[in-house]
N, C-alpha and C positions, 0 to 999 in steps of 0.2 A: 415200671416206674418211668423209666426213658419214652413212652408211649404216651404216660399221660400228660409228662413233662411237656413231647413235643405239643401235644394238643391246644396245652395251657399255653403255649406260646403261639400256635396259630391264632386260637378264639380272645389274645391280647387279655387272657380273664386269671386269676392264680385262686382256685378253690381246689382245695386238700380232697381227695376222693376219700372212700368212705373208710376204705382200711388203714389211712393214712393219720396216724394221731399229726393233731393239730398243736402239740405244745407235749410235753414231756420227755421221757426220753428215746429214742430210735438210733438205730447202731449208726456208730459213730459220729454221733452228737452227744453233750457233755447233756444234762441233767439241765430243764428248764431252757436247752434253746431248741429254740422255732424252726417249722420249716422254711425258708428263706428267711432267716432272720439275721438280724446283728445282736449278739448278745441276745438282752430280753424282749426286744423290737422287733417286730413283724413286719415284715416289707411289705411296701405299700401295695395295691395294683399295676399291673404294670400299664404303661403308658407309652401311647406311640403308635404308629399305624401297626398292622401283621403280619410277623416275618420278621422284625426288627427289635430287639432284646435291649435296652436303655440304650441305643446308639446315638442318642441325642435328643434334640428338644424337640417337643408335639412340632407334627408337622414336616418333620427330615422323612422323606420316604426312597424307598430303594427302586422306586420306580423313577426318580426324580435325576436330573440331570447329572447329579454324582454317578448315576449308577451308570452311567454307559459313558462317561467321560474314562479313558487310559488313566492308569496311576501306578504307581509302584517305580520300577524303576522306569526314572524320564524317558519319555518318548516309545515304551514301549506298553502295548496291551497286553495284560496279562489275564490267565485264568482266574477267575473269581469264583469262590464258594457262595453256597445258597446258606446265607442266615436261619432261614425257615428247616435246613438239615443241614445241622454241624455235624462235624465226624470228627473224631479223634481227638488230636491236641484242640482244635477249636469248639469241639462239643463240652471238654473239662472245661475248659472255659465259661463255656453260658451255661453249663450245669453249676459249678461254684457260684459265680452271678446271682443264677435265681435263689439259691439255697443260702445265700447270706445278706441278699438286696444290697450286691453293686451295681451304680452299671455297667455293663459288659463293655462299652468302653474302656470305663475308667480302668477295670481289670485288666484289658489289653493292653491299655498306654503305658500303667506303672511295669507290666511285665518286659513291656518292649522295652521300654528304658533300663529296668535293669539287666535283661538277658537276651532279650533278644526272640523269648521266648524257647530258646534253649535248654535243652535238659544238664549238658554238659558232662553225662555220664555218672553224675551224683560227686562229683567232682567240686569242691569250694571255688568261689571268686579269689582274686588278688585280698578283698575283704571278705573272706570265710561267710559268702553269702551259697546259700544250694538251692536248683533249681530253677525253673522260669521265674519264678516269683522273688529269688534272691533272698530266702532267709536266711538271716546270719547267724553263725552259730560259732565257738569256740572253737580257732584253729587245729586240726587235729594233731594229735603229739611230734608225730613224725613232719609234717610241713616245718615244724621251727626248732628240728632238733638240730644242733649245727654236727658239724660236717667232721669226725675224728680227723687226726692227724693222717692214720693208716688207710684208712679211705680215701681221705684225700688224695696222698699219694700214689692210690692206685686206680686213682681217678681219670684212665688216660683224656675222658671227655672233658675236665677241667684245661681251665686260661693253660695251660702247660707253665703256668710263673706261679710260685707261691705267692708272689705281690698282689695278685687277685682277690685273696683270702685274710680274712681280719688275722691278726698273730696274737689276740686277745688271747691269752692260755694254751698257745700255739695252735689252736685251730677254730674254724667255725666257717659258717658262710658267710661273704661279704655283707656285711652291713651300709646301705647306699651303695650307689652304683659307683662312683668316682674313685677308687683308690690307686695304689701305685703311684707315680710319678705324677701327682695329681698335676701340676702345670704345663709337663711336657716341654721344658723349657731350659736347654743344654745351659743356659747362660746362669741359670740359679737353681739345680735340683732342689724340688722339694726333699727334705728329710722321709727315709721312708718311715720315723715312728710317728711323723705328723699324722703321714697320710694315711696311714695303719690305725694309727690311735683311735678308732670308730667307737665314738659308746654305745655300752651294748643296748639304751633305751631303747633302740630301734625295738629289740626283742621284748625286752620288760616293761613297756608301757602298758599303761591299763588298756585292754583292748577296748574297742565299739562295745557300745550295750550290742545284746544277741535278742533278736526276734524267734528264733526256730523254737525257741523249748516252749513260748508264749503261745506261739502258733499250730504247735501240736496238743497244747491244754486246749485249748479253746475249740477244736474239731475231734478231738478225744481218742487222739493218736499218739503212738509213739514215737516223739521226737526225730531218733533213728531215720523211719519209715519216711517221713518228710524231708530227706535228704536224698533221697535215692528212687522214690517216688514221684512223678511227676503231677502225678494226677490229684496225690495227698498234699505235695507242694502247693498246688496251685487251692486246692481249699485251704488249708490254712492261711495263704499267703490275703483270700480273700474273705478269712474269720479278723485277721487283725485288721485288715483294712475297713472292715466292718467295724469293729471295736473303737478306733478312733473315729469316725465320724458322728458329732452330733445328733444330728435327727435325722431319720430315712427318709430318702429321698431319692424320687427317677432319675430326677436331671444330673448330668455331669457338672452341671458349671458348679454344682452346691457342692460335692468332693473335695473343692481344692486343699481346705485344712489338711482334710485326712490325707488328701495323697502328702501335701508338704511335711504330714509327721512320720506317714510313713519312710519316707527320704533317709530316716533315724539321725538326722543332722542336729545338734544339740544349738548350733547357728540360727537362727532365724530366718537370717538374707540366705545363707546357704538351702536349707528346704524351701524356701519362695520360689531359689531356681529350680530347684528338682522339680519341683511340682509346673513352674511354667516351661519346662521341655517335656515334660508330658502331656500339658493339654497342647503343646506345640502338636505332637506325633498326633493325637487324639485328631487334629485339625486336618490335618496332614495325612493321614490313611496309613497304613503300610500291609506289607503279604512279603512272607517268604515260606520256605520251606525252613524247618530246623533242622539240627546236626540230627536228629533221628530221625527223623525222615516226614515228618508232619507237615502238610500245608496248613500257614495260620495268615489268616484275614481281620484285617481292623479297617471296617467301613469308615472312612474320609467323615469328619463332622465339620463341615466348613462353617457352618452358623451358631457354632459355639460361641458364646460372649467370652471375651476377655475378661476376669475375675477382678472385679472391682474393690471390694471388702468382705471375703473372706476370713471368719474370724475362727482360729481352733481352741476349741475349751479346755481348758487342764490340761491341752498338747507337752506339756515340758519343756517346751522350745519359746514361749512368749506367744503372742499375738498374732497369726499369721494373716498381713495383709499388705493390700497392693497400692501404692498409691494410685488415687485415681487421675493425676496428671503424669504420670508414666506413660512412656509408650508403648503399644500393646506387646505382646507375648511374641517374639518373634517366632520364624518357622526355622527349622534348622537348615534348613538348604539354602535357602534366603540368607537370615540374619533381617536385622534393621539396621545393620552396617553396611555399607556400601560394599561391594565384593572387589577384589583385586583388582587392579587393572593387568590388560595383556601384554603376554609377553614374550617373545621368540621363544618358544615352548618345541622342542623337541620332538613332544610328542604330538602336537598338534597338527593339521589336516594341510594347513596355509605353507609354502613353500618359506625358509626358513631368509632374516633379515639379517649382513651382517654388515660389519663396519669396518675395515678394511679386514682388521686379523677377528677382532671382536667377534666374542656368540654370548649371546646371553645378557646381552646392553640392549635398553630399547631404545628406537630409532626416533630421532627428533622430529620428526612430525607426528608422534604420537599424542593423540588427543587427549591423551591422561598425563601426560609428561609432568604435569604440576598435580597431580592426583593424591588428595589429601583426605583420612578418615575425620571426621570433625568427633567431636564430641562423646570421646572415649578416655579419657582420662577422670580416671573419679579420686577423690580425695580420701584418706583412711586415716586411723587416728596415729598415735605416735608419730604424727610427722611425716610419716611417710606417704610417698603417691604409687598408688597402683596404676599398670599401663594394661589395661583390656579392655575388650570389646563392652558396649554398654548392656550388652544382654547376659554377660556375666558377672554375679557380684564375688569381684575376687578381693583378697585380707593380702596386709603386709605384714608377712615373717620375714624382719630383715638380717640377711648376714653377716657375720662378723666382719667388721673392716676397724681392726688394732695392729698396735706393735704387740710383740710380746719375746723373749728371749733375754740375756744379759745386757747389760747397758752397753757395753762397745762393740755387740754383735746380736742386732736388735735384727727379727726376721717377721714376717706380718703377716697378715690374712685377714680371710681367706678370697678375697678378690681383688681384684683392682679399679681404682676410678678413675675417668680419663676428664681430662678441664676442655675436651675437643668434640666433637659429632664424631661417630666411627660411623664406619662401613659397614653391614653385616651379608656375608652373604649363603649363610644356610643358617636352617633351623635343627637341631639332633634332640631327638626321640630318644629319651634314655627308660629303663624302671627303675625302680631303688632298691631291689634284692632289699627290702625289709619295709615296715609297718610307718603309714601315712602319722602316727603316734611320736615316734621317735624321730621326725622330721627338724621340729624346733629344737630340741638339743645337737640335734647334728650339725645343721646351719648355723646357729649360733658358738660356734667351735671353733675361734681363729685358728687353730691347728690344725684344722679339717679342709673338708673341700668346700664349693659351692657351685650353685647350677640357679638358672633364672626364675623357673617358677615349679610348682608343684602340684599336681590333681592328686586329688582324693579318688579311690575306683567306689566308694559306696553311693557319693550321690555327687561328684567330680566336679566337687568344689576346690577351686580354684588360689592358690598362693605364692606370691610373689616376691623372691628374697634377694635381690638384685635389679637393679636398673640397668634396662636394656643397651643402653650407654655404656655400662660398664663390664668390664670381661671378668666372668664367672670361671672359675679353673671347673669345666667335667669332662670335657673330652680328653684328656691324657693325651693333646698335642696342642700345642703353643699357637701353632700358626693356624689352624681350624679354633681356638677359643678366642684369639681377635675378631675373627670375623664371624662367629656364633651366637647363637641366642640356644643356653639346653633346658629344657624341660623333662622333668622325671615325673617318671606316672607311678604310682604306689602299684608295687605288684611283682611279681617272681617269671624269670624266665621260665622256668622249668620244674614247678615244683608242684605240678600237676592242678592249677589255677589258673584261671582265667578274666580276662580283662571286661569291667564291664563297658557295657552302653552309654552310662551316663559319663562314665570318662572319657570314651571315644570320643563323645559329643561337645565335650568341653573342651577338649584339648583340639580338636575341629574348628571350633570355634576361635580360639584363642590364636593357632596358628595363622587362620583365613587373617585376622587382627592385624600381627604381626607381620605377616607376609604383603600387607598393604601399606602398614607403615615405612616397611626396608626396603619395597620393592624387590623382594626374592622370589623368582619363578617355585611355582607350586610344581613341582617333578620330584622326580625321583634323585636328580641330579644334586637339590639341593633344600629337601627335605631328608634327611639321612636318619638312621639308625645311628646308634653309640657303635655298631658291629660294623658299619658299615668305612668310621673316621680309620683314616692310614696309623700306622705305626710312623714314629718320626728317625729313629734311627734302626738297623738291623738288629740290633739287640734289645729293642721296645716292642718290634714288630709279634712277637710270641704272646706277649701279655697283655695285648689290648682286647677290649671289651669285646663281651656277643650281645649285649640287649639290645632293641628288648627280644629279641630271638625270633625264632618263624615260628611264633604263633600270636602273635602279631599280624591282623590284619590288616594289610597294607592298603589294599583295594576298595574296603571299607570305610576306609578312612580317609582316602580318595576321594570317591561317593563326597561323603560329609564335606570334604572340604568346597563340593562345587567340581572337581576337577577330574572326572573318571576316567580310570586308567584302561584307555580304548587303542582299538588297532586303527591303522590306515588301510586304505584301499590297496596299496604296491609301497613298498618303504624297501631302503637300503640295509637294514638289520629289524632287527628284531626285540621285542620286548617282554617278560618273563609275567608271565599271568594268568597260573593254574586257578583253577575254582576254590576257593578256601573251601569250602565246606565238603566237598568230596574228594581233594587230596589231601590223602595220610599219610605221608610217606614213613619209614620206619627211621624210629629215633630211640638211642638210649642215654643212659646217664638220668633219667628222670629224676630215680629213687637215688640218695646223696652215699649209702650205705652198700647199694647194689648195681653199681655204675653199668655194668654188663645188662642188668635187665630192660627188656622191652617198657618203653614208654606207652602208656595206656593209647590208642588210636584218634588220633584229633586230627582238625580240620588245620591245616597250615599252609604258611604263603611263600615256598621254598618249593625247590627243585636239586633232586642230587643229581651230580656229574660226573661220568666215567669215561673212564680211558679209554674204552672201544660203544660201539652202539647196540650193547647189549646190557641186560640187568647183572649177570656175573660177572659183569670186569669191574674191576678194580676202580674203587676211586680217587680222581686225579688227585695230584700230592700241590700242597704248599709248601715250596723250602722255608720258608718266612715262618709261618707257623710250627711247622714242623720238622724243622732240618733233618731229613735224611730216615725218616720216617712214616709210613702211612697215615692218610689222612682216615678220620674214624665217623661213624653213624652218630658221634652223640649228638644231642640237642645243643650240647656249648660248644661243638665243634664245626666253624662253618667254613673250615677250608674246601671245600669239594660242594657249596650250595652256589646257589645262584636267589634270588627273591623275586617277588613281586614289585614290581612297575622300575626294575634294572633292564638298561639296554647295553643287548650286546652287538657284534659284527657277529654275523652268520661265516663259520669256517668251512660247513661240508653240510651233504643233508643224506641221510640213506636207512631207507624206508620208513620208519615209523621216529627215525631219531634224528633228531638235531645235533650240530656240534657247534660251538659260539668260542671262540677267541678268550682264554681265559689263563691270567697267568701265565703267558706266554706258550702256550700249551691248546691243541684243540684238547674241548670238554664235550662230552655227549649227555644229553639228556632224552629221555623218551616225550614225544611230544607227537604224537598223531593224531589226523587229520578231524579223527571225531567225534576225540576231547583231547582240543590243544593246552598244551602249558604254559604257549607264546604265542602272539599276536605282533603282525608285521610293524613295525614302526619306522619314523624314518629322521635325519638328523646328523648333524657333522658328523666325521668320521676322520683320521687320522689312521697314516701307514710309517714306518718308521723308513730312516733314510740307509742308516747300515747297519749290519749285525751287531747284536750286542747294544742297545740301547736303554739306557740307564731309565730307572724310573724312580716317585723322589714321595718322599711321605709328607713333604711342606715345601712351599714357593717363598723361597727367600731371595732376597737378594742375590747377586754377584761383590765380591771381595773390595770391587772399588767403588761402592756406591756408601761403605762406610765413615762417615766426616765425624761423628758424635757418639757413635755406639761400638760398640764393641765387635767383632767381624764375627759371625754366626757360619761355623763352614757348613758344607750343604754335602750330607753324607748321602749314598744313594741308598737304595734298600734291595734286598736279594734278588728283587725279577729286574731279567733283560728282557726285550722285548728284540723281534727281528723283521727284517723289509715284506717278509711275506704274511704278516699278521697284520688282522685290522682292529681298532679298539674304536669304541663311542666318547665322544666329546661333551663335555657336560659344561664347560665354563673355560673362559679363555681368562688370564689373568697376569698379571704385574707384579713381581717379586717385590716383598715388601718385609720389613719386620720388625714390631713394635720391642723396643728396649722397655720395661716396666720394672724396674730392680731396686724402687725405693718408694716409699710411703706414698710421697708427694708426689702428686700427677701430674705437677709442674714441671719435675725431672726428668718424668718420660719422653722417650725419646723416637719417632717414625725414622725408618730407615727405607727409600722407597729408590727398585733398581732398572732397569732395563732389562732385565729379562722377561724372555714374557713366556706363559707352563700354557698348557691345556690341562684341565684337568680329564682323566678319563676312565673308563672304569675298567681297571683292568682286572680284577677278582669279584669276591664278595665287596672288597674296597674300592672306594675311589682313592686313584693315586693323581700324581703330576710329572708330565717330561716336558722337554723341554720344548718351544717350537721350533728353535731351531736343529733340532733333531728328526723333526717329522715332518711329513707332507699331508696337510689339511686336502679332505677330499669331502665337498659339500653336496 
């Protein structure tokens, strides 16, 4: 069969040999389909020169300037497979193709977009999709069964605070990612049954329509099998994408419908973009290897037309079409956004600019200094204005901004609006520990919390519940939610799920946006995780957040943004950036019921850290997190981690192990020479002046700078730091802090001091000391 298949794909011809029924039934086809058929349709001839399996339009040939121009990742040449012999994950590929007449394209691009072309261990997405192909199917019992009381508590891998955990019937998983002390804000606790009171629609919403059961009828498999199967995935995934296409057809550009229905987006504008990030990648080429070990190739189709009128038939979704005064389909790396301007980048090659104490201000001859994104602001209906990029079409779900409590002690939510321009200077990376479903009743919760915007991981469409102006309560500290902008990505730290493509991509997208409108360097410094924001006082420091956890790819998401988390040639420390896809390090806590057991093996962007330079010592302790107790392997335990694109100071080095400055504490990690976990970086640095150096989970003020607000004291938090430790510098900054304690934004009140912090990274966290406490070493 594989013999005559290649043949038929050398001599560009598809005629059935003679054993081969042409039309009835044959194992594992359903009754009445074809051999490359869709449904009752027989794909056409194929077309195109020889070698080349619908890779685009007559005329694209692999002998042609694509083929010997570098691609994949920029600047470097990589290995290419022969079209003419696929092997493996790429041969399932153009065998599904011809046996259902896609083109092998278009099969590539929908895959990559949703998985990456990943198997993922038969493992569900964030949306209960399995496989490369990402069919969806009904979450399995145990992902949403919540969490007993007695579990929990013997959960050593959980927040160590019950405030972590919904008190819905005294127990459960957190519903959204925001709870506890949602403000973070000593001057006005939130109530903890506010910020508790999570309903439970997150759970009980009516899930996604499910593709999987569709796509096992239709290849004449057992559902099951399609989950845990990669090779039975990828047919089915390419029977239904057969099924919604019109008429058969070679060309890629005629797919669009079908891919925008596959998207499963019940949106219209939402599957337009799934489908234009796929013929994006389609344009675009990609190769990697997957988490099992497969090289997969998607030949570059640069002379793909941009999809004009596109129309899907009884898609369920309306009409899908493009306007033809649109501007074309952007590329993901690109955008048709202009890209940030630069900026004293830490990590960057360029010897670093500063202004006297200043890091991280760009310098007034900067040619971009008035640098303005145009034409990204689109209008939505109820009034409201969405703030993205033009190549996303994002929806306004807005959130609660009421009074609500007794008349003489009236308390509000769930954010605040300022009558003034703010400052912003990071973006935080959250997930919502629950379903993209239960979103708008959460947000719409004045008793609840709220956060800026929201991706969908099915097909990472895009939703905005706050203006960027105004401060969203999700970071659980006061002084990082003036100056942030958070974003929740639908999806579970650790409940054996994974994040798709088409949200990486969108949330990529969105921040590149963002990050050119505020002007906030694209680093690590201040791009942050929710795990990554400080505790504000010592007794917050235990219960603050870990999403979206290390499995989260950092590095990837880097990539996407334009910004890849690269080494320097000689640097003063170092920067943490093991290979996602081939370190696994051991983690438990997965299973909610069986805390102790081993986490199934994945690719993650983390580093553990021990107390000598060996695998059997001990790992280093957090008294913050863990006063007086071991720190532990779980997956929500990251006192003992380091991540991806974190820079540390280099404390010692011996033989194959590194030690980095961590918590006041040398930390070892195993990182040799040939496969490192760190790459040299370089970037301010700070050494502290005497023993015992306070360090601080927010940059407020000084006592006398208060005239109109109320005096905020400035507690420290459990790490000293001492003269012979070095830490990394990420942002230099100005004690400030907004009073927001009543309805009207007219009453708010800036408190702005003479202090001036570094912030720097002194754990998993970034914290702040003081400058004048330390001596900046450039």
């Amino acid at each position: 069969m594989r013999l005559w298949l290649a043949a038929a794909l050398t001599a560009g011809t598809f005629t059935a040999p003679a054993d081969m029924p042409a039309s009835g039934s044959a194992p594992g086809r359903p009754p009445g389909l074809t051999l490359a058929s869709s449904g009752h349709r027989t794909a056409p001839a194929l077309t195109g020169p020889p070698g080349l399996l619908f890779a685009g339009p007559p005329g694209l040939s692999p002998a042609g300037p694509q083929a010997l121009s570098p691609w994949g990742t920029p600047g470097r040449r990589t290995a290419r497979l022969s079209p003419a012999n696929p092997s493996g994950r790429q041969a399932e590929f153009a065998a599904a193709a011809r046996e259902f007449g896609v083109p092998e394209s278009v099969l590539l691009g929908v895959s990559y977009l949703e998985s990456r072309w990943d198997a993922n261990g038969g493992s569900p997405s964030t949306a209960g999709g399995y496989g490369p192909m990402h069919l969806v199917d009904a979450f399995p019992a145990d992902t949403l069964t919540p969490l007993t009381a007695a579990a929990r508590d013997a959960d050593t891998s959980s927040t160590g605070d019950a405030a972590a955990f919904s008190t819905g019937g005294g127990h459960g998983w957190p519903i959204g990612d925001a709870l506890g002390d949602a403000r973070g804000d000593d001057a006005r606790p939130m109530p903890r049954t506010f910020a508790e009171a999570s309903p439970t629609s997150a759970l009980s919403a009516s899930p996604p329509p499910t593709t999987l059961p569709e796509a096992g009828r239709l290849i004449g498999a057992d559902p099951a099998l399609l989950r845990t199967d990669p090779a039975a995935n990828i047919r089915g995934g390419a029977a239904l994408l057969a099924s919604y296409q019109d008429r058969p057809s070679a060309n890629p550009a005629d797919w669009y419908a079908a891919v925008a229905r596959y998207s499963g987006s019940e949106d219209a504008a939402a599957a337009r973009e799934f489908a234009d990030e796929v013929f994006s990648v389609m344009r675009e080429g990609a190769q990697r290897r997957t988490d099992d070990g497969h090289l997969v190739r998607l030949e570059p189709v640069p002379n793909l037309p941009h999809p004009v009128a596109a129309t899907a038939k009884n898609s369920g979704i309306g009409t899908i079409q493009r306007d033809p005064a649109a501007p074309p389909v952007a590329d993901s790396q690109t955008d048709n956004d202009p890209p940030p301007p630069p900026y004293n980048d830490p990590f960057d090659t360029d010897p670093l600019s500063f202004s006297g104490e200043e890091y991280g201000t760009d310098d007034e001859s900067d040619p971009d200094e008035n640098w303005a994104e145009p034409g990204n602001v689109e209008k939505t209906g109820n009034g409201g204005q969405v703030e993205c990029p033009s190549s996303l079409a994002c929806e306004w779900i807005p959130a609660a901004y009421e009074r609500f409590g007794r008349k003489k002690h009236r308390d509000y939510g769930n954010h605040d609006r300022l009558s003034r321009s703010r400052s912003v200077d990071y973006i935080v990376i959250h997930d919502t520990e629950g379903t993209y479903q239960g979103v708008p009743s959460l947000v719409r919760n004045p008793r609840y919390v709220s956060w800026h915007y929201t991706i969908r991981s099915r097909d990472g469409h895009v939703a905005q519940h706050v203006a960027t102006n105004d401060i969203a309560w999700h970071a659980g500290n006061w002084d990082v939610n003036t100056r942030s902008i958070g974003i929740e990505h639908e999806g579970y730290l650790a409940k054996g799920t994974w994040y798709t493509e088409a949200m990486y991509r969108s949330s990529a997208k969105l921040v590149r946006y963002l990050a050119g409108k505020y002007r906030i360097p694209l680093n690590r410094a201040h791009i942050l995780g929710h795990d990554n924001v400080p505790g504000t006082t010592p007794k917050m420091v235990a219960g603050m957040h870990e999403d979206p956890g290390p499995y989260w790819d950092w590095a990837h998401y880097f990539d996407l943004l334009g910004r890849p988390l690269k080494g320097v040639q000689s640097g003063n420390s170092i920067m943490i950036r093991p290979s996602y896809a081939t370190n696994r390090p051991r983690f438990t806590g997965c299973v909610a019921v069986k805390p102790d057991k081993a986490c199934p093996p994945h690719g993650a962007a983390t580093v553990w850290l021990h107390q000598e330079p060996r695998e059997s010592s001990p790992l280093v302790r957090d008294p913050g997190k863990h006063p007086g107790k071991p720190s532990t392997y779980s997956v929500y335990d990251h006192s003992a981690r380091a991540s991806t694109g974190q820079r540390y100071a280099v404390a010692d080095r011996q033989g194959d192990w590194t030690a980095i400055w961590y918590l006041g504490q040398k930390a070892w990690f195993h990182n040799p020479p040939s496969d490192p976990t760190a790459v040299p970086a370089r970037g301010p640095l700070v050494t502290p002046l005497r023993p015992g150096t306070r360090v601080y989970g927010r940059a407020y003020p000084e006592q006398a700078a208060y005239k109109l607000a109320s005096y905020q004291p400035l507690a420290p938090l459990q790490y000293k730091i001492g003269p012979n430790q070095t830490y990394t510098v990420g942002d230099t900054i100005t004690g400030s802090y907004y009073s927001a304690g009543a309805f009207s934004p007219a009453k708010h009140v800036t408190t702005t001091g003479q202090t001036r912090y570094y912030q720097i990274q002194l754990g998993h966290r970034v914290m702040f000391v003081m400058a004048k406490d330390v001596r900046l070493i450039r």
